[in-house]
Rosetta silent file (secondary structure, phi, psi, omega in degrees, C-alpha in Angstrom):
SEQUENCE: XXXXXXXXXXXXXXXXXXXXXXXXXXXXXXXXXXXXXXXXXXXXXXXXXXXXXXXXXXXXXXXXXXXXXXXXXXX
SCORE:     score description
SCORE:     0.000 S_00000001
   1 L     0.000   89.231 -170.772   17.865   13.274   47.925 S_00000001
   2 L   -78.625  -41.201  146.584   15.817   16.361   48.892 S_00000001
   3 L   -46.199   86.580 -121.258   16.771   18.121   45.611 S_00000001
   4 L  -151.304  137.213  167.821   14.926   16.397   43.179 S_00000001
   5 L  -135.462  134.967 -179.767   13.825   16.780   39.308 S_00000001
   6 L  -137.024  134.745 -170.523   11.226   14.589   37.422 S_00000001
   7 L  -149.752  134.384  166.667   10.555   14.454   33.894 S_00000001
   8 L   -49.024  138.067 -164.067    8.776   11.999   31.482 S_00000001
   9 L  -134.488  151.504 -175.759   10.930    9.747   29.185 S_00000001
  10 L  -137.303   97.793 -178.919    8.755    7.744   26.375 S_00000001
  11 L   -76.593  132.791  173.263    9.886    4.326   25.808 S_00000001
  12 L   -64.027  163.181  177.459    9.059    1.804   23.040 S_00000001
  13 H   -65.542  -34.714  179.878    6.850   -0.893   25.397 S_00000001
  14 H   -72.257  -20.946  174.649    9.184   -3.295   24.724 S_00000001
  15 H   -92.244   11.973 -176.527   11.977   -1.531   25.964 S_00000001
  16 L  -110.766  -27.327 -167.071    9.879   -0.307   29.274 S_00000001
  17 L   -77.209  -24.801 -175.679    8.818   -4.086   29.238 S_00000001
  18 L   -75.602  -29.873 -177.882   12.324   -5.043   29.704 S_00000001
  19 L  -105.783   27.808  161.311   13.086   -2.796   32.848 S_00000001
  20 L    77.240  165.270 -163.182   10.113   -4.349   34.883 S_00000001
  21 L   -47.386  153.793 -174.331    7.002   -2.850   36.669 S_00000001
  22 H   -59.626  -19.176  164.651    7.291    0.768   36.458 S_00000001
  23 H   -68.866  -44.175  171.490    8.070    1.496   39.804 S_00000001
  24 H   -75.980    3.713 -156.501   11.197   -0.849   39.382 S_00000001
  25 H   -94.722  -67.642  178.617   11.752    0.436   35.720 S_00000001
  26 H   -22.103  -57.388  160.148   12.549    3.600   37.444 S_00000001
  27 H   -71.942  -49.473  146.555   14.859    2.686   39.372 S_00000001
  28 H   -11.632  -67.568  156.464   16.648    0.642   36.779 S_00000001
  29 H  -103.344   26.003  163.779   17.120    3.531   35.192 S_00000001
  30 H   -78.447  -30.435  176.986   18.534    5.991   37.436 S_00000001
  31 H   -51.560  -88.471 -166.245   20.832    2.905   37.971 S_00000001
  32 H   -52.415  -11.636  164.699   22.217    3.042   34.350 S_00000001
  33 H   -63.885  -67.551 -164.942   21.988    6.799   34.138 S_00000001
  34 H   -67.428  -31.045  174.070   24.593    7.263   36.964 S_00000001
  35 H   -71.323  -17.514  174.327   26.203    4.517   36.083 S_00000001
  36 H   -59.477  -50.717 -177.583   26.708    5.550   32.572 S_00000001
  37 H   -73.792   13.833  172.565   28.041    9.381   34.023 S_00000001
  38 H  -101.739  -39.552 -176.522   30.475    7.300   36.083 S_00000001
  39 H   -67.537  -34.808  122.144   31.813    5.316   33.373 S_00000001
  40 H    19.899  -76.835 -151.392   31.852    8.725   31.655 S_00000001
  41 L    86.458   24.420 -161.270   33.691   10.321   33.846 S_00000001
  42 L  -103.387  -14.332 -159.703   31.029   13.008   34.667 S_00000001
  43 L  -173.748  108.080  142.142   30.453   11.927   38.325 S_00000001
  44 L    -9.305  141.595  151.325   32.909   10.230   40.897 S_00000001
  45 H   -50.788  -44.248 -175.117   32.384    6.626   42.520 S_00000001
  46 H   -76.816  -21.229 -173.075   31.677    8.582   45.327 S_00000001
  47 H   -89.871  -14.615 -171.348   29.043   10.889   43.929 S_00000001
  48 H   -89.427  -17.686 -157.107   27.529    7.722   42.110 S_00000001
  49 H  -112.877   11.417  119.543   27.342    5.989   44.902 S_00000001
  50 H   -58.968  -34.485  176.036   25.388    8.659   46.912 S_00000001
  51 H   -76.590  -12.515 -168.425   22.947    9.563   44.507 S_00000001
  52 L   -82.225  -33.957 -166.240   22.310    5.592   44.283 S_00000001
  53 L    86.050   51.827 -159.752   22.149    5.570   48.420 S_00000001
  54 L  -135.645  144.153  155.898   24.768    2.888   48.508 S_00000001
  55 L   -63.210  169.676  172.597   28.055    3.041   50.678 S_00000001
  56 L   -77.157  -19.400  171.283   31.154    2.930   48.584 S_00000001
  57 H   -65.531  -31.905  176.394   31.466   -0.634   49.532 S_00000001
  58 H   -68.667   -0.565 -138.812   27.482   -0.968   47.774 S_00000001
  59 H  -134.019  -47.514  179.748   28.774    0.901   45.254 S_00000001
  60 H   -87.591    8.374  178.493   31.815   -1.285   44.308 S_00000001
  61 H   -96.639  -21.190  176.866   29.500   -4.731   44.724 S_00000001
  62 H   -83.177  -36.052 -168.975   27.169   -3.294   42.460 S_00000001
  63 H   -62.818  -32.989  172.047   29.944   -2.138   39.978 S_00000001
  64 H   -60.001  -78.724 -169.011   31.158   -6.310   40.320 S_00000001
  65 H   -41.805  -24.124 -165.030   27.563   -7.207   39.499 S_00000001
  66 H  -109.650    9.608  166.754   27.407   -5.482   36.707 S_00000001
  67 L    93.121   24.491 -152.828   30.430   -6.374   35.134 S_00000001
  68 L   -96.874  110.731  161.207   32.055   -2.791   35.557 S_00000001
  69 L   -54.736  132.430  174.831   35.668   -2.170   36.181 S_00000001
  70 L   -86.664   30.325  167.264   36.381    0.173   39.064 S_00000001
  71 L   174.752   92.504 -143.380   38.313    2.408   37.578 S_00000001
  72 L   -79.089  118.016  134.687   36.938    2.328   33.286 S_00000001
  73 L   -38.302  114.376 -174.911   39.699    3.455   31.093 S_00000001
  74 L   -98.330   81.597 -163.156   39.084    6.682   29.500 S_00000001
  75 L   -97.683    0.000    0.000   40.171    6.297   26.160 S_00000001
């Protein structure tokens, strides 16, 4: 991802405490960002699962882990 923007987000501790050392808390949440614009409907399987760096097969094993249908009713 050579195109790249970073900006500070300010967390209660307990809720920074929850998503693990900060290096992993990061990722955690770029996880649940894109997954949030997929369930959305803002951004494709396929676009989530490139900005994540996952094939689309990573992309639907992660959506299984997480308890996500692959393809969320948009009611």
């Amino acid at each position: 991802m050579a195109d790249t923007l970073t900006f500070p987000v300010s967390l209660p501790r307990e809720f920074a405490t929850l998503l693990g050392a900060p290096v992993q808390a990061a990722e955690t949440a770029r996880e649940y960002i894109l997954l949030g614009l997929y369930l959305e409907g803002r951004i494709s399987g396929g676009k989530a699962a490139e900005l994540l760096g996952l094939t689309r097969r990573g992309f639907v094993s992660l959506l299984a882990r997480k308890g996500i249908e692959l393809f969320p009713s948009l009611a």
